[in-house]
C-alpha positions in Angstrom: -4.0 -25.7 -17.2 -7.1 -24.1 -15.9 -8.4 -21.2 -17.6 -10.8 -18.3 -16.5 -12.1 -15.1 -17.9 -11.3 -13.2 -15.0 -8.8 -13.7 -12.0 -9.7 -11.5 -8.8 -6.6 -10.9 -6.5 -7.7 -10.6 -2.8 -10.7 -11.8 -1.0 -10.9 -8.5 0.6 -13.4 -5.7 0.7 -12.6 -4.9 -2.5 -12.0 -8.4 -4.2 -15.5 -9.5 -2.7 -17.6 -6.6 -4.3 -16.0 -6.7 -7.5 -17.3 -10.8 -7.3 -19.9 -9.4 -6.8 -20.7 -6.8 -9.5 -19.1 -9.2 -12.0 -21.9 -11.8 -10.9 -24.3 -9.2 -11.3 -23.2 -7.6 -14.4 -20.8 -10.0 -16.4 -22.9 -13.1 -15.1 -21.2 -15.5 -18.1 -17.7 -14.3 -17.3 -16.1 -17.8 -15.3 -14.2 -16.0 -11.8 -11.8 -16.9 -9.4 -10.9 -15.0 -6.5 -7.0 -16.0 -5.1 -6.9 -15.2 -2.0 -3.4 -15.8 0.4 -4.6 -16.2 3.4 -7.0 -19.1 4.7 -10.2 -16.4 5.1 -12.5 -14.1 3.6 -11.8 -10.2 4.9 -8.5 -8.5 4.2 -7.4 -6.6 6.4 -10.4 -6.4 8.6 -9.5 -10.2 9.1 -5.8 -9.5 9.6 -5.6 -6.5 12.0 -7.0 -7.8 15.0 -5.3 -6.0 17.6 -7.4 -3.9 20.6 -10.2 -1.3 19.2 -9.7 -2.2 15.5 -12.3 0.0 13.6 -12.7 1.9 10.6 -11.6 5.3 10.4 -14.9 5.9 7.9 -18.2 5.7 8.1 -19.6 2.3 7.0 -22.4 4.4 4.6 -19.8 5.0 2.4 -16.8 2.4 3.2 -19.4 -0.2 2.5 -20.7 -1.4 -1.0 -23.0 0.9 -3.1 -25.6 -2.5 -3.5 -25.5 -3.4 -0.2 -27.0 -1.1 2.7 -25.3 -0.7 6.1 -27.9 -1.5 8.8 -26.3 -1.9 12.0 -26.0 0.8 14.1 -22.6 2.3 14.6 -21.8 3.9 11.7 -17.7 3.6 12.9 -17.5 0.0 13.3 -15.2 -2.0 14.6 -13.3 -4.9 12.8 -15.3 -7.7 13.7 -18.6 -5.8 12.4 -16.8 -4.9 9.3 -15.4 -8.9 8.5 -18.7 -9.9 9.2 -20.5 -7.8 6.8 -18.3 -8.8 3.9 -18.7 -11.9 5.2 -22.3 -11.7 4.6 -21.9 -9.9 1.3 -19.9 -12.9 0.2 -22.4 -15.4 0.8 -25.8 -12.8 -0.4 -24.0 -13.2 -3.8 -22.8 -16.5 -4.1 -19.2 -15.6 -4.2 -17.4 -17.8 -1.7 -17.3 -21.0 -4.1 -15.0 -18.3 -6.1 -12.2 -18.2 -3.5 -9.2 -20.4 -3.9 -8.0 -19.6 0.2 -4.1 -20.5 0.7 -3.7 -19.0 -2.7 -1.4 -16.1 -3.4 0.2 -14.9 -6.8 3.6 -15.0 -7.3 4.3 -14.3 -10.5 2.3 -13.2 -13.9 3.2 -13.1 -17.9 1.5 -11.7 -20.4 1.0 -13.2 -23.9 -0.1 -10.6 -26.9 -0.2 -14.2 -29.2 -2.6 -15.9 -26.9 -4.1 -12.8 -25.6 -4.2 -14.2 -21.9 -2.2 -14.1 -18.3 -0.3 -17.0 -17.2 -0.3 -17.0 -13.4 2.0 -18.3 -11.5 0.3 -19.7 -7.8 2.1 -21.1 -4.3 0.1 -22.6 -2.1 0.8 -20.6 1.3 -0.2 -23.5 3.3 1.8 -26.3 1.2 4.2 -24.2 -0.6 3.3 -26.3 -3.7 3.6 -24.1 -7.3 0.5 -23.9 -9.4 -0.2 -22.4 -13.1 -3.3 -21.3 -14.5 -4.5 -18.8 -16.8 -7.2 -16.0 -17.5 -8.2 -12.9 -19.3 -8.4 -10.6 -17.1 -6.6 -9.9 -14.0 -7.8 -7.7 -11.7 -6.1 -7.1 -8.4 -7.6 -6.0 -5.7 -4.8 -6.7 -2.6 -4.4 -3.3 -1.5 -1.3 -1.0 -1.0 0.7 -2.4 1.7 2.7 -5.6 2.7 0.6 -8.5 4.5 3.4 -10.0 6.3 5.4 -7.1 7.7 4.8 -3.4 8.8 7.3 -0.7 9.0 9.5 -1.2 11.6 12.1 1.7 12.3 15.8 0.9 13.6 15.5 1.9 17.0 18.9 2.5 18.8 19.1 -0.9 21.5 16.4 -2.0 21.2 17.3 -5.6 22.1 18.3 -4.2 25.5 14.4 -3.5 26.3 13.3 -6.2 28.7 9.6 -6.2 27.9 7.4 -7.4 25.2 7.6 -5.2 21.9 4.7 -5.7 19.6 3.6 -4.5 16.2 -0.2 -4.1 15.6 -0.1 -5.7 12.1 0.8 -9.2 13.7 -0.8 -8.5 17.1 0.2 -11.8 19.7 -3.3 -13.6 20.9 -1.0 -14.1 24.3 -0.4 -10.8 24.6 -1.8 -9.4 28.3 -1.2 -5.5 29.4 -4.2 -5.9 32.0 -2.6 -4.0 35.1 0.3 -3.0 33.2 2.5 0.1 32.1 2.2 0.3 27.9 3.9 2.8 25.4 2.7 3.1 22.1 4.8 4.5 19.6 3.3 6.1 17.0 0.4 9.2 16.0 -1.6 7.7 13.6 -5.0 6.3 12.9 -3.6 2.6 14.8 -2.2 4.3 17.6 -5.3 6.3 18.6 -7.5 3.2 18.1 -5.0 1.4 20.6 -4.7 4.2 23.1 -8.0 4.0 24.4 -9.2 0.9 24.2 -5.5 -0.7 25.9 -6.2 2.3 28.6 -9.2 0.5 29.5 -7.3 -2.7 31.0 -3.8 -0.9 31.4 -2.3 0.6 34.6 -1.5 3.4 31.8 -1.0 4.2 28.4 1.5 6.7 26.5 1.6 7.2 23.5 4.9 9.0 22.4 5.2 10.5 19.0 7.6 12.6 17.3 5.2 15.0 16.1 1.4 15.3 16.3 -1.5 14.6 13.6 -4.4 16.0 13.0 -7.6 14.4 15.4 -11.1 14.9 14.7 -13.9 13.5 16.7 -17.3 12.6 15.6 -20.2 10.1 17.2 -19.8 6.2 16.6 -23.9 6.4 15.7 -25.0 8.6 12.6 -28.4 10.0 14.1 -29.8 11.1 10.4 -28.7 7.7 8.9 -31.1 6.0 12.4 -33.5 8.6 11.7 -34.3 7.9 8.2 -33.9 3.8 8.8 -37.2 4.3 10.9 -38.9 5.9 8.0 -37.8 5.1 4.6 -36.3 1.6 3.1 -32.8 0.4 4.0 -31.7 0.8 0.1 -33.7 4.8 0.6 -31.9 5.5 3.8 -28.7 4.1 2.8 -28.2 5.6 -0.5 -29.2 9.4 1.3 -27.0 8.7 4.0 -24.1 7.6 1.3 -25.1 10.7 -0.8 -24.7 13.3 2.6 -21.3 11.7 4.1 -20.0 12.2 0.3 -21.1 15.9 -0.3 -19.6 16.3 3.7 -16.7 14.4 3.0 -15.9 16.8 -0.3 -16.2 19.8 1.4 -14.3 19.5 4.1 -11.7 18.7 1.8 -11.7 21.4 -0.6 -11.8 23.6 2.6 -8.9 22.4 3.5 -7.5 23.1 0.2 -8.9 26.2 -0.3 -9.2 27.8 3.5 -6.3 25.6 5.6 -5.7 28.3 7.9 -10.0 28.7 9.0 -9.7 24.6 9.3 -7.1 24.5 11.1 -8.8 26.5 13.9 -11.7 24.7 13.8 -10.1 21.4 14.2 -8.1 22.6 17.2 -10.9 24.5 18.6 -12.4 20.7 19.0 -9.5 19.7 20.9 -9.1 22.5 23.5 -13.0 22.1 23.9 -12.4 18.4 24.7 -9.2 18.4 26.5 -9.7 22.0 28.6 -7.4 24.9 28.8 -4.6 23.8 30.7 -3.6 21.1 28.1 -0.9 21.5 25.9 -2.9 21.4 22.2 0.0 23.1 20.9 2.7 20.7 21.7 0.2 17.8 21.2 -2.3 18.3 18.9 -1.1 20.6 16.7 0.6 19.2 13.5 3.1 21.1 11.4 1.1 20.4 8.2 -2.2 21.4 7.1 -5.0 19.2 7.6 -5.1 16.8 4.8 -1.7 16.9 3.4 -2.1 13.8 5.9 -5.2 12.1 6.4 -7.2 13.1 9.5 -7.3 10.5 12.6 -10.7 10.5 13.5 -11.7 9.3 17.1 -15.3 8.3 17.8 -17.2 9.8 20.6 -13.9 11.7 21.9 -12.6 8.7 23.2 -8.7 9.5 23.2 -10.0 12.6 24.8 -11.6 10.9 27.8 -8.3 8.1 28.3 -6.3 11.5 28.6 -8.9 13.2 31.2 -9.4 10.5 33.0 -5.6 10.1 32.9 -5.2 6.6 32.0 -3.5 7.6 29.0 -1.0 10.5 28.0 0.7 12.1 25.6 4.6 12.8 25.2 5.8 14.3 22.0 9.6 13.9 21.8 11.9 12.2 19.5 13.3 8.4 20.9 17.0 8.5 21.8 16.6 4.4 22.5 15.3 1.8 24.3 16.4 1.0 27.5 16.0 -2.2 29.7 12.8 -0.4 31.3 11.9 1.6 28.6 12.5 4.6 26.2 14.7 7.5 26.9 13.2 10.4 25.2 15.5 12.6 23.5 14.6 15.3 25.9 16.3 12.9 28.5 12.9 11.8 30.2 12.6 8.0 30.5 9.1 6.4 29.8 8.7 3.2 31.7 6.7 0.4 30.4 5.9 -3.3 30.5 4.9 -3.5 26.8 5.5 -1.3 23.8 3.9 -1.4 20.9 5.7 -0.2 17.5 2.4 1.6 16.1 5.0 2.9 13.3 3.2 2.4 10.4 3.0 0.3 7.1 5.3 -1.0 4.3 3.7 0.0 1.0 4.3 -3.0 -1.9 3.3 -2.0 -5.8 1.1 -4.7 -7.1 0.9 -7.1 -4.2 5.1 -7.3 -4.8 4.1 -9.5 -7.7 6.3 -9.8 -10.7 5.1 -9.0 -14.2 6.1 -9.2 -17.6 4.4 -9.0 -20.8 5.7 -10.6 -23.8 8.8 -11.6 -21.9 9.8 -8.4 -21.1 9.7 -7.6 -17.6 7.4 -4.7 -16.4 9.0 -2.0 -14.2 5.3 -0.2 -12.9 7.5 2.9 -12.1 8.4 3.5 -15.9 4.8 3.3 -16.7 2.0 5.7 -17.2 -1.2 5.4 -14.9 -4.3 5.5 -16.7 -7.2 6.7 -14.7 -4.9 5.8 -11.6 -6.2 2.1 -12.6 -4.6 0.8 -15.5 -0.9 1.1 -16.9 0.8 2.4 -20.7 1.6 -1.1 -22.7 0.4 -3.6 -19.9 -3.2 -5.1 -21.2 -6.2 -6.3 -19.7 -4.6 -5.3 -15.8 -6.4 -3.3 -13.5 -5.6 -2.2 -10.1 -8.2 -1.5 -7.2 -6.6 2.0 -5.3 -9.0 3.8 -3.5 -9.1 7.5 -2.2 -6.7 8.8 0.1 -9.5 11.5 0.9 -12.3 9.6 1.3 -13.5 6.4 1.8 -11.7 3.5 0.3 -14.7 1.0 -1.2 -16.0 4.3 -3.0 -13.5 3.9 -5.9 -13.4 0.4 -5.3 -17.1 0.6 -6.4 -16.3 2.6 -9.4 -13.3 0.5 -10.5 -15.3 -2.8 -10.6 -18.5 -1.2 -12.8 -15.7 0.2 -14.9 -14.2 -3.1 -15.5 -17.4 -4.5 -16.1 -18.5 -1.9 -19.1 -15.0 -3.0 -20.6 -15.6 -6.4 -20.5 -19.0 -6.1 -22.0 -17.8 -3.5 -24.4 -14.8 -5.8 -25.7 -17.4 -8.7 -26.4 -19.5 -6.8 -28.5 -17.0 -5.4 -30.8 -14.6 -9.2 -30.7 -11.7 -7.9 -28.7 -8.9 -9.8 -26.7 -7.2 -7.3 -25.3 -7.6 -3.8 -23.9 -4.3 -1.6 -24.3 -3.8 2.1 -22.2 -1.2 3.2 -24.9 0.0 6.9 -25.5 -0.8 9.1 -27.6 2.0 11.3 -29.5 0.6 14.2 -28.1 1.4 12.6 -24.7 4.5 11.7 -25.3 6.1 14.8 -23.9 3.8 14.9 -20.6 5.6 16.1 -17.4 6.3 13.3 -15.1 4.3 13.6 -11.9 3.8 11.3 -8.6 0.9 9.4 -8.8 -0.3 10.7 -5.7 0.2 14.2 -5.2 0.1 16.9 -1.7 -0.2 13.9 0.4 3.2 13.6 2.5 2.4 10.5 5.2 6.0 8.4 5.8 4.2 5.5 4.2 3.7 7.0 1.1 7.0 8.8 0.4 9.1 5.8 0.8 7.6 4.3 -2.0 6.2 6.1 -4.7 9.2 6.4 -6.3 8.5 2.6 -7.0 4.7 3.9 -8.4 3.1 4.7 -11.6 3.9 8.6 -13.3 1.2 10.5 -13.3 0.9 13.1 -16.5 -0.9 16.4 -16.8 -3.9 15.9 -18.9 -6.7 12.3 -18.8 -6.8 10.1 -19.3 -3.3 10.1 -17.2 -4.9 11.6 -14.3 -5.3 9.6 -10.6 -7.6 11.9 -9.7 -8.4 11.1 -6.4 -11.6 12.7 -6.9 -15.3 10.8 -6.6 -17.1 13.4 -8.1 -15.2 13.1 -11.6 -14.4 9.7 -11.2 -18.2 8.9 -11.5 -18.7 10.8 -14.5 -15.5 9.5 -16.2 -15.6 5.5 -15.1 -19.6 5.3 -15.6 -20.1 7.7 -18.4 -17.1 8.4 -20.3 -16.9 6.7 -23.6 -14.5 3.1 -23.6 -12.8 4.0 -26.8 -11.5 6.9 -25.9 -8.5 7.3 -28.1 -6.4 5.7 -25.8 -7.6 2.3 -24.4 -7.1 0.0 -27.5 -9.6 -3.1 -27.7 -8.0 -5.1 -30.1 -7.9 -8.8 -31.2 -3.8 -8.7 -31.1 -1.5 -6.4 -29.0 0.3 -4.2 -31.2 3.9 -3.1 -30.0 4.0 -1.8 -26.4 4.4 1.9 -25.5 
């Protein structure tokens, strides 16, 4: 049976630049990278429907080591595959990545100090086995094969084309025709505009609004100082501003909801004039961030709706009808093709099964260490990034972290590196491990998640700020996380 030291789980933005850093850092660690599907990318290889982008800024969605050159600072999907594509090849990771590869299964032995994995071959359906150290997933948080689909009442009487974005048809042609987009969120106001721009029309219809902001596709300081200073300079200042911005719009929102809230919809009525509905439209019935913020570039929902090639109806769906949706208002939206923009299915793990010493693991009866690792399940670590900012930020973090631990564990002969509890933690308050974020997607699972406690390490902090300090200063050993030669009994 093969063995490695380390077993990456995703070929994705985040499974590439943790190659990456382990290349760079760990060099004499032997890596494999599983990845299911047959190419490098993640989802910026799977989404491919119309306008796919990023909904951050590529200064700090991409890698800390590698600078973000092109132009637009919002990029689109292709842009973003082929950077990571590039990243890949800059570092020598592709002869890492077992494609067609996904994990099904993986036990934990405290005797042999070592995973045993458990691989199908997606394009075979063959079983494989091999083992490793360390396992470090890196998948992300939601299903690959499926997105959230709502029962919608007759739906098999509509006698168009439905489509969900996460499995978007290549056959698929709207030019000249009527679409509805069902949905409020980040995908649907990607898809608005840019199907408007073939389309006869576009509406989207949701059942209640989101928060929108709109910024430029093109970071003007980021261009400025590219003409001046070195792309690692100019990158890393860029990085360092969108950060501080990032952070302070947020604790704004925490702090001052009510003065945000005005601004944000002060945007909108500038964008969309004052005969337009904001209220009805654009005006959520949560504070900014309790949901993440949709962000447009250059206003371009805006335009679709003055231009009125796209609209906006915000009404519950009484059901589908053979032309259409009936609104629960009574109205009837017509349309050709409707696309279920509805959201994703969150999975815990990749929906992989553990178990460690024959005992199965149950993730939601565990304790999340530094919203990475879990109480009594060694040498696992999960890649989660922000739900405030931008994703590859903690990604970043997480992978230097797991570096320092692998490092540290060979200087001082350990096997195996334990999150256990303390007594004093023992009587910790259950919390969710992500807290005052209410999306759909989110509360139908985190029941299934890590706890969260009330003191570190048993913190997810969702903060970049502490997170730095804590994953590239704090101390290893830190009363908690046992490096030992043998597990002793699980918490």
């Amino acid at each position: 049976m093969d063995h490695l030291d380390v077993v990456i789980v995703g070929a994705g933005l985040s499974g590439v630049g943790a190659a990456c850093q382990l290349r760079a850092l760990c060099p004499g660690k032997t890596v494999a990278i599983l990845e299911s599907r047959h190419a490098l990318g993640g989802t910026w290889d799977l989404f491919r429907y119309p306008g796919i982008r990023s909904d951050s800024d590529m200064h700090t969605l991409g890698y800390r080591f590698k600078p973000w050159t092109a132009r637009k600072a919002i990029a689109d999907g292709p842009a973003i595959r082929e950077y990571i594509e590039e990243t890949a090849v800059e570092h020598d990771v592709l002869p890492l990545v077992r494609f067609h590869h996904a994990l099904r299964e993986a036990s934990w032995s405290s005797e042999e100090a070592r995973w045993t994995l458990e691989v199908e071959r997606t394009d075979t359906g063959e079983r494989t086995r091999l083992s490793c150290g360390f396992l470090l997933l890196c998948a992300g948080y939601y299903r690959y094969d499926r997105g959230h689909e709502p029962d919608f009442v007759e739906a098999e009487r509509f006698g168009g084309r439905v489509v969900h974005p996460q499995h978007w048809p290549e056959d698929l042609d709207y030019a000249g025709r009527r679409v509805v987009v069902i949905g409020s969120g980040a995908t649907a106001m990607t898809l608005v505009p840019a199907m408007a721009k073939d389309a006869a029309h576009v509406t989207m219809v949701q059942r209640s609004p989101t928060w929108v902001v709109s910024r430029p596709d093109v970071d003007r300081i980021a261009r400025a100082l590219g003409y001046v200073l070195p792309a690692k300079w100019a990158y890393a200042i860029t990085r360092w501003k969108n950060v501080s911005l990032q952070r302070l719009l947020y604790e704004r929102t925490r702090t001052r909801p009510e003065q945000v809230r005005e601004r944000l919809l002060g945007m909108v009525r500038a964008a969309l004039g004052p005969d337009y509905d904001v209220e009805k439209h654009f005006t959520p019935r949560y504070d900014p961030w309790d949901q993440r913020l949709c962000l447009i570039p250059n206003g371009d929902l805006y335009e679709a709706i003055r231009e009125g090639r796209a609209s906006v109806e915000t009404d519950g769906i009484e059901r589908f009808t053979e032309r259409g949706l009936r609104l629960a208002s009574g109205r009837e939206i017509e349309a050709d093709v409707i696309v279920t923009a509805t959201g994703l299915e969150l999975e815990v793990l990749g929906g992989v099964r553990f178990a460690v010493d024959g005992k199965p693991v149950d993730f939601a009866e565990t304790w999340s260490y530094k919203g990475m690792m879990f109480s009594g399940v060694p040498n696992l670590v999960q890649t989660f990034g922000y739900i405030n900012a931008s994703w590859t930020l903690r990604a970043d973090l997480t992978a230097e972290w797991v570096c320092r631990v692998l490092r540290r564990m060979d200087e001082v002969g350990a096997s195996q590196a334990t999150p256990r509890l303390r007594d004093s933690d023992r009587d910790m308050p259950a919390r969710p491990w992500i807290e005052d974020f209410t999306p759909g997607y989110m509360q139908r699972a985190m029941h299934r998640f890590p706890k969260q406690g009330d003191r570190e390490p048993w913190l997810n902090t969702q903060s970049y700020a502490s997170d730095r300090k804590l994953l590239r200063k704090g101390p290893i050993e830190d009363g908690v996380l046992v490096l030992e030669p043998k597990a002793l009994t699980p918490s």
